[in-house]
Structures are given as C-alpha cells and as structure tokens.
C-alpha positions as CSV (number, residue, x, y, z in Angstrom):
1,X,82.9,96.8,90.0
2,X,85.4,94.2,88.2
3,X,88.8,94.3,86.5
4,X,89.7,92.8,83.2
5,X,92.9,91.6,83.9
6,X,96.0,90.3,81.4
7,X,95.9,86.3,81.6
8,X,99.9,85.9,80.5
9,X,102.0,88.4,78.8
10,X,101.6,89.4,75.9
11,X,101.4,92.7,73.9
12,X,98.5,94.2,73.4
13,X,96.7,94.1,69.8
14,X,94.0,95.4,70.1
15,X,91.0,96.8,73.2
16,X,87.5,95.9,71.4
17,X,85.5,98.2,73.3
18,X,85.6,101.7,74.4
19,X,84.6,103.7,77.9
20,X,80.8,103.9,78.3
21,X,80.2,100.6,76.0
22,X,78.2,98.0,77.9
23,X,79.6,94.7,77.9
24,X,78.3,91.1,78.8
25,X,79.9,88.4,80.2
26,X,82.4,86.7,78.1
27,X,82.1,89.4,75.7
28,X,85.6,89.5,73.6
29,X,86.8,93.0,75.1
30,X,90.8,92.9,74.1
31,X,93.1,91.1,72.1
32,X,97.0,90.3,73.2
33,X,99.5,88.3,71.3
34,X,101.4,86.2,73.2
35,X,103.7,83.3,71.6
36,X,103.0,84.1,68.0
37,X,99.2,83.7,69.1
38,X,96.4,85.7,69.3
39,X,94.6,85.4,72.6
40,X,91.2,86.9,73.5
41,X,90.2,88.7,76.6
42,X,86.5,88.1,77.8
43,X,84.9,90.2,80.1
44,X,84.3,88.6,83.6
45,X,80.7,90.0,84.4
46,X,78.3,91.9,82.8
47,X,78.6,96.2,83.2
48,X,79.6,99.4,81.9
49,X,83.1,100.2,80.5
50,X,84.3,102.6,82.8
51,X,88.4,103.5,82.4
52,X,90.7,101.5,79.9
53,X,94.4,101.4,81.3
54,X,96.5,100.6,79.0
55,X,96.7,101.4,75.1
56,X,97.4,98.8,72.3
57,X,101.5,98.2,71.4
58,X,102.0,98.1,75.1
59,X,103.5,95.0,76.9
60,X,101.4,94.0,79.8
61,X,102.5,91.0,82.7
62,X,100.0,88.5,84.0
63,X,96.8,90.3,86.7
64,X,98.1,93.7,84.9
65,X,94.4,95.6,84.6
66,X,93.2,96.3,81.3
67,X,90.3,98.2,82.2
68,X,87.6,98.3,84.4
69,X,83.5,97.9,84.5
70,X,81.1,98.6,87.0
C-alpha cells in the first residue's frame, strides 16, 4: 500500500485517474497549482487506485494524502 502525497501547497487542478485505475510508477496521477505554476503529481509505485481524498478546487498543505494505491 502507498500514499500519493501533496509535495507543497497548492490547490488542486485536477486528479488524473480514478478509483480502480491501475497506475505505474511515475504515472502523472494529479495536477496542483502552486505559484502561478502547474505542478504534477507522479505516483510513487506501481498498484491499484484504491480511495481518492480530496476533490479538485480544494487547497491541500505539504504530506496532505491525495489518494491511495495498493
């Protein structure tokens, strides 16, 4: 089981992927904006999208979880 976890803060733009999709490492699974810039979020390890915990227009800190794969 990993986390994808917030790398700064930012709001969230977009999540990329949905519950069940199966992701690879450094897949592109969120989007933030943070600074006027539009930062990625890769997925750490390869698995199975299995909860999404936050929802795009929020404002997430730094570790905040974003979802999680087994």
């Amino acid at each position: 089981m990993a986390n994808v976890n917030a790398p700064m803060v930012g709001k969230l733009i977009s999540v990329d992927v949905k519950v069940g999709d199966q992701v690879k490492q450094n897949d592109v699974v969120a989007t933030i904006e943070a600074m006027k810039m539009f930062v990625k979020i890769y997925s750490p390890a390869d698995g199975e999208v299995k909860e999404i915990k936050v929802a795009p227009g929020e404002v997430i800190n730094p570790d905040t979880v974003i979802m999680v794969l087994e």
